[in-house]
C-alpha positions, 0 to 999 in steps of 0.5 A, spaced: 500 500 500 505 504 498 501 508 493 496 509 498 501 511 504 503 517 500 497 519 497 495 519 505 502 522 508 501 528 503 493 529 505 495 529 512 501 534 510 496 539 506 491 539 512 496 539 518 498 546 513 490 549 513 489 547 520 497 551 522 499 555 516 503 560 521 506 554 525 507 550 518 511 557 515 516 557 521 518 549 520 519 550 513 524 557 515 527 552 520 529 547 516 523 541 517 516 542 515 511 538 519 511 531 519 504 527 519 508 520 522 504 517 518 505 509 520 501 502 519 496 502 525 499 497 531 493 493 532 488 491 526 482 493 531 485 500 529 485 501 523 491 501 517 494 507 519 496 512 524 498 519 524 502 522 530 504 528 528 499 531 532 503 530 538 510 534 537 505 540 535 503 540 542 509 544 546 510 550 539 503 551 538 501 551 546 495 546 545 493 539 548 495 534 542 487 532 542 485 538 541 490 539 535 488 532 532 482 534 531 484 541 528 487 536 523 481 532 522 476 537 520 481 539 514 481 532 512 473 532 512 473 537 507 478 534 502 474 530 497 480 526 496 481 524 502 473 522 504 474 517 498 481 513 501 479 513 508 472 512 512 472 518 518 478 519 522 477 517 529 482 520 534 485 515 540 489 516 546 493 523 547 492 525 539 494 519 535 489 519 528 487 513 526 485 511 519 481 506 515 481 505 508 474 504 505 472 498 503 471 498 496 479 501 495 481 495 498 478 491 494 479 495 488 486 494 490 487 487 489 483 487 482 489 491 480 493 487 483 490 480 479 493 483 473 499 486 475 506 482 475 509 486 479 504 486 484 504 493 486 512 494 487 513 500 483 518 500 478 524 505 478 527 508 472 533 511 471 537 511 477 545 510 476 548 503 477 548 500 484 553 495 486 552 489 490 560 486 492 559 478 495 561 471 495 569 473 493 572 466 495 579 466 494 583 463 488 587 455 490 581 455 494 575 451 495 569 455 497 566 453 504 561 454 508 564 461 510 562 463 503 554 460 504 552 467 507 555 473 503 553 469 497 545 467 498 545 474 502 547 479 496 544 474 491 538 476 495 539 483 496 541 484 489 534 479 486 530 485 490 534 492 487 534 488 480 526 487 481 526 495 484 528 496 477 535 498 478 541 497 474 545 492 478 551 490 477 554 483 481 560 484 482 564 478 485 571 480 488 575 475 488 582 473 493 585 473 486 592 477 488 597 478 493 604 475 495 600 467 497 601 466 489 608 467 490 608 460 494 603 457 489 606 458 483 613 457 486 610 450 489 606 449 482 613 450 478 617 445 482 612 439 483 607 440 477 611 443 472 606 440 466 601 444 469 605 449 464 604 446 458 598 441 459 590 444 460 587 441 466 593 437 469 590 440 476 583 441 478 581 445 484 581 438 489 588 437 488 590 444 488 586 445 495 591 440 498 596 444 493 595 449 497 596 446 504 603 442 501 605 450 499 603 453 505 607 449 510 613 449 505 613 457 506 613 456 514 619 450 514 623 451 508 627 458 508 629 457 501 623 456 499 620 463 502 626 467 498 624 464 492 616 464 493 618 472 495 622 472 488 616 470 485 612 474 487 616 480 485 616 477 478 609 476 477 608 484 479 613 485 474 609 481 469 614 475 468 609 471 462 611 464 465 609 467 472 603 470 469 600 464 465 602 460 472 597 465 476 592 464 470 592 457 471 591 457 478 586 462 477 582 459 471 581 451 474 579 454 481 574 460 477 571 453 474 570 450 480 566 456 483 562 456 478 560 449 479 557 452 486 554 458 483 550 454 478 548 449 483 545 456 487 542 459 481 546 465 482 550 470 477 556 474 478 561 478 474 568 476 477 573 482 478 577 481 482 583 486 486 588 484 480 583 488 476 585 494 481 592 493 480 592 499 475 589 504 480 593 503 486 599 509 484 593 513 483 590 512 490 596 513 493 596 520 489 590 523 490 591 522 497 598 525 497 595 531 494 589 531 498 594 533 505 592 525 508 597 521 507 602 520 513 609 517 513 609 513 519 614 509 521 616 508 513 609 506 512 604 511 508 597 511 513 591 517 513 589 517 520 582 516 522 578 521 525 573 519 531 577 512 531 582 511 536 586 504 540 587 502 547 592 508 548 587 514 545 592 514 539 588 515 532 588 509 528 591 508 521 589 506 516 596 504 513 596 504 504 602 501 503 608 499 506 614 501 508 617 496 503 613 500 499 608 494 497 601 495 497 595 492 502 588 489 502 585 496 504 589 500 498 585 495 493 578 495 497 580 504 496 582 503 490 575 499 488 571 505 491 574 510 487 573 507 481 566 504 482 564 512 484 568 514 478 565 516 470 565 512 465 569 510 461 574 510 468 569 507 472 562 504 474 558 511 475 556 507 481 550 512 487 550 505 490 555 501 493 554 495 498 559 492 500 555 484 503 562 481 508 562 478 515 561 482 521 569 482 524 570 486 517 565 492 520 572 495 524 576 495 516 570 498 512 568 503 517 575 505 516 577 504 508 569 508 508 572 513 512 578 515 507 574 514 501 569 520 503 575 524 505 578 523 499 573 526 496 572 519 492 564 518 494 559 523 491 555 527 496 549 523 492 553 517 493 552 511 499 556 507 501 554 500 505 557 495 509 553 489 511 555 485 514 552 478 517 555 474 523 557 466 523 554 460 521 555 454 527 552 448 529 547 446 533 552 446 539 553 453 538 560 453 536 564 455 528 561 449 523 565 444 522 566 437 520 566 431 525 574 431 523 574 439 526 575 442 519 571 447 515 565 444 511 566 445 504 560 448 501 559 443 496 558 437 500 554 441 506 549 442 498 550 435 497 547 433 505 541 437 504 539 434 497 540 427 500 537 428 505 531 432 502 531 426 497 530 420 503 524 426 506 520 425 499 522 417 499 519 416 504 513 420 504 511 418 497 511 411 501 506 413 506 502 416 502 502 410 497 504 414 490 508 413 485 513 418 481 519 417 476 526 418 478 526 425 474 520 428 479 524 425 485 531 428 483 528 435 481 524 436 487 529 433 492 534 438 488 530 445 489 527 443 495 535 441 499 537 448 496 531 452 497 532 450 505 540 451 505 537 458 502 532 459 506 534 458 513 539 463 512 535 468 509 530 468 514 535 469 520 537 477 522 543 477 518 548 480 524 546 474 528 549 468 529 544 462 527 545 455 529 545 451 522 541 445 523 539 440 517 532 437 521 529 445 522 531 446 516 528 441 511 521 440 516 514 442 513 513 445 519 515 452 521 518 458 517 521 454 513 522 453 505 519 447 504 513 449 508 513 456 504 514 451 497 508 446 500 504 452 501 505 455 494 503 448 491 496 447 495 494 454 494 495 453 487 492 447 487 486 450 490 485 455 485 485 449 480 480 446 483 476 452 482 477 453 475 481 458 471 488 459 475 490 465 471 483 469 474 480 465 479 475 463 476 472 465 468 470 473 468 474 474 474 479 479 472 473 484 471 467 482 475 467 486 481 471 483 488 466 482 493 468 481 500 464 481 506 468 476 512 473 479 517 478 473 515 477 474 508 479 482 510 485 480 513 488 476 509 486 483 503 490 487 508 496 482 509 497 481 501 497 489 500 503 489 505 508 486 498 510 493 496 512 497 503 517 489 504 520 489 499 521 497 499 524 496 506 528 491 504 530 495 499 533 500 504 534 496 510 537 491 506 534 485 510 532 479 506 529 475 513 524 481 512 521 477 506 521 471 510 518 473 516 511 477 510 511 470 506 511 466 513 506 471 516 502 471 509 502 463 508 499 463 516 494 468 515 492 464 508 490 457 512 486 462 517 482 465 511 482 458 508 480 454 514 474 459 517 471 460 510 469 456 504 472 457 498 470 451 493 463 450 496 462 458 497 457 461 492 457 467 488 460 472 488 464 469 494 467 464 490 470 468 485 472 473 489 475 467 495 479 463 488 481 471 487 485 471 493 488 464 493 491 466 486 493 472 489 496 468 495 499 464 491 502 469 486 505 473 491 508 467 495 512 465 487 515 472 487 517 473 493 521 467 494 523 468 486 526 474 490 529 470 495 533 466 490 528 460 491 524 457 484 518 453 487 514 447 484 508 445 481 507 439 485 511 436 492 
């Protein structure tokens, strides 16, 4: 109901502007014009929204806030726009104004929305891009269950600012650079010189052992650090051997990666810190000439303004190194600067969202700091962190394997699929049906991922969640199987009932008529589509989603439960089988938006 609140927040403004219009002209002198407080209403028994800005006019215009809700009142009672919207106002507690929509605008409404694929969500036109950085595994390594919440999560959010109408652009910064590529490709060269000549000669399986053996040849082997540094030196002069040896390295794990985003369904445009290697001279002298830059103790840092250490002393963000090498946060400053800059030299970005765990807060508090003090992010431009806390087992500790290792991505894929494969199996035995394996496989598929998805996006992002294969795979509860089940059964209701594309023959045209408070109910939930995913489009909170699709799905079964739909008579039939198309619309786009495709039967 978005286009209703504005219509209402601007009706209330102009009436709160005929009732005080000297008090009106002093706010709008300071700085800060009246303000309705228009908001949904606490409770259903009050109405769909609530105004409250009769209460800070109290003290500047000497009157009791009742007194000036009901100033407001009157001049809405004369606003033939508003009469037609809202039944009339009632005034509660201290001065809240309480507002009802008219019934028939509800319904009408929904009609609107029958023949609407975006459902009401407004689509935005010509906004400048908005980049959404997430996943960014490291090169030589597999991806892990680190990487499952920045991946789903900016996948997500990026779903919705695309659904919004957004440019987006998907930008995956891998771990592609820096002095680790030194071992490897020194290690590569001495133990696997076929690699160089023959494709394919290691897959990402070995090259994950192939790190490990690197890694412990740095730490024991003094000579192999010198060469390994050696290495590193070459590949940053451009050595071609050096180079098609990174380019190995960075190719097979690249495949494998993408296997992973296949199996998620998720799209991305690899560009990885090599990319900003060209950029980071340029960093050092923009912040040089904008009097930022400190040696100290040989290394070149901007000290932060209002972030200090235990002794007081600002902290600094270092730029490069007093062996004049750069670091993550040059490269990540580096990234800011281009993706704000114009094209041809940049992204021409408004939006960068930057979807990492939360122990990175402290490095992009920073890193955002300098870039604005730089000059580099635009006074239109925002630039945002989000971050996500740990995903742990069900004893509350880091996720690992039995053997204490980190749980590769693929096989934790692999668990769910298996296990939402038995859960099928064993429920067509109950149930004495018969599928083909092709049914089988796809519906265990899209429902193993679904649930991995789902039950991370349905947790606040900041905290922990506690990963746990029976909650997550269950038919009860706010879970993806659940939702997918819920999809079918509406679905299947509106089948039943005759035309799924309009609830009925001539029910696209033929006037709603509902009478039944569940029937209401279940109106005003389906209304709220628009203002979730405008929430979630600024607060950038998927579980916002989830919550509405599990909130709407309840009060469905209410709705369905307490009235008849198959057995009712006309025009409640036609108008109940509108809902349930609508239900099941809604509940289709709102998990597409999620990253969650749903099924026709389960």
């Amino acid at each position: 109901m978005l286009r209703i609140a504005q219509a209402l927040n601007g009706q209330l403004l102009a009436a709160m502007e005929r009732a005080f219009p000297e008090a009106a002209q002093r706010a709008r002198e300071a700085g800060q014009p009246l303000d309705p407080q228009l908001a949904p209403a606490s409770k259903p028994e009050f109405g769909d929204f609530q105004a409250n800005g009769a209460l800070p006019l109290a003290k500047p215009l000497g009157q009791p806030p009742r007194q000036i809700a009901q100033a407001i009142v009157v001049q809405l009672a004369a606003d033939p726009a508003f009469t037609e919207l809202c039944l009339e106002p009632v005034i509660a507690g201290p001065g809240f104004i309480n507002l009802t929509l008219r019934p028939e605008r509800l319904a009408a409404e929904v009609q609107a929305r029958l023949g609407d694929s975006r459902l009401g969500v407004p689509h935005t036109d010509g906004t400048p891009p908005v980049i959404v950085d997430f996943s960014s595994p490291n090169i030589a390594k597999e991806m892990h269950v680190g990487h499952l919440r920045s991946t789903i999560i900016g996948d997500a959010l990026a779903r919705v600012l695309e659904f919004r109408g957004h440019p987006v652009l998907r930008l995956n910064h891998v771990g592609d650079w820096g002095t680790q590529f030194g071992m490897l490709i020194t290690h590569l060269k001495q133990v696997a010189p076929e690699a160089l000549i023959t494709a394919n000669a290691v897959d990402l399986g070995d090259l994950v052992a192939f790190y490990r053996q690197a890694k412990a040849r740095f730490d024991d082997d003094e000579a192999f650090q010198t060469t390994s540094r050696e290495e590193v030196v070459k590949l940053q002069g451009g050595d071609p051997v050096s180079l098609k040896a990174w380019g190995l390295l960075c190719d097979q794990s690249r495949r494998e990666f993408q296997k992973i985003y296949d199996r998620l369904d998720i799209s991305l445009c690899e560009r990885g810190e090599s990319f900003y290697n060209p950029y980071l001279e340029a960093v050092i002298a923009d912040l040089e000439a904008s009097g930022l830059l400190v040696t100290d103790d040989g290394a070149r840092c901007v000290f932060l303004e209002g972030m200090s250490g235990k002794d007081g002393t600002p902290l600094p963000v270092i730029v490069q190194k007093s062996d004049g090498g750069f670091n993550y946060a040059t490269t990540d400053l580096a990234a800011i600067r281009y993706r704000f800059g114009a094209a041809p030299d940049g992204d021409g970005a408004c939006r960068v969202i930057y979807v990492t765990d939360a122990g990175q807060a402290n490095h992009f508090a920073g890193v955002f700091q300098v870039a604005r003090r730089a000059g580099w992010i635009p006074s239109h431009g925002s630039v945002e962190h989000v971050p996500f806390g740990l995903v742990q087992g069900e004893d509350g500790k880091k996720l690992k394997t039995r053997a204490g290792d980190t749980v590769r991505l693929r096989d934790l894929l692999d668990e769910a699929v298996e296990r939402a494969d038995a859960d099928l199996r064993r429920r067509l035995a109950e149930e004495e049906r018969t599928e083909d394996e092709a049914f089988i496989q796809h519906a265990a598929t899209t429902v193993g991922v679904a649930a991995v998805k789902y039950a991370d996006l349905s947790q606040n992002r900041i905290t922990n969640y506690q990963f746990s294969f029976d909650r997550m795979l269950a038919l009860q509860g706010n879970t993806a199987p659940y939702l997918l089940y819920a999809v079918v059964r509406i679905a299947g209701i509106a089948r039943k009932g005759g035309d799924l594309e309009a609830g009925g023959p001539g029910a696209a045209t033929a006037p709603l008529t509902f009478t039944e408070p569940q029937e209401w109910a279940l109106v005003r939930e389906l209304l709220k589509f628009d203002a979730v995913i405008a929430e979630v489009e600024e607060e950038l909170l998927p579980n916002r989603l989830c919550t509405y699709l599990f909130e709407l799905s309840q009060v469905f079964n209410r709705f369905y439960d307490q009235v008849p739909v198959l057995k009712a008579d006309e025009p409640a039939r036609c108008s109940r089988l509108a809902l349930c198309r609508l239900t099941t619309d809604t509940l289709k786009l709102g998990l597409g938006l999620l990253g969650i495709p749903t099924l026709e039967r389960m």
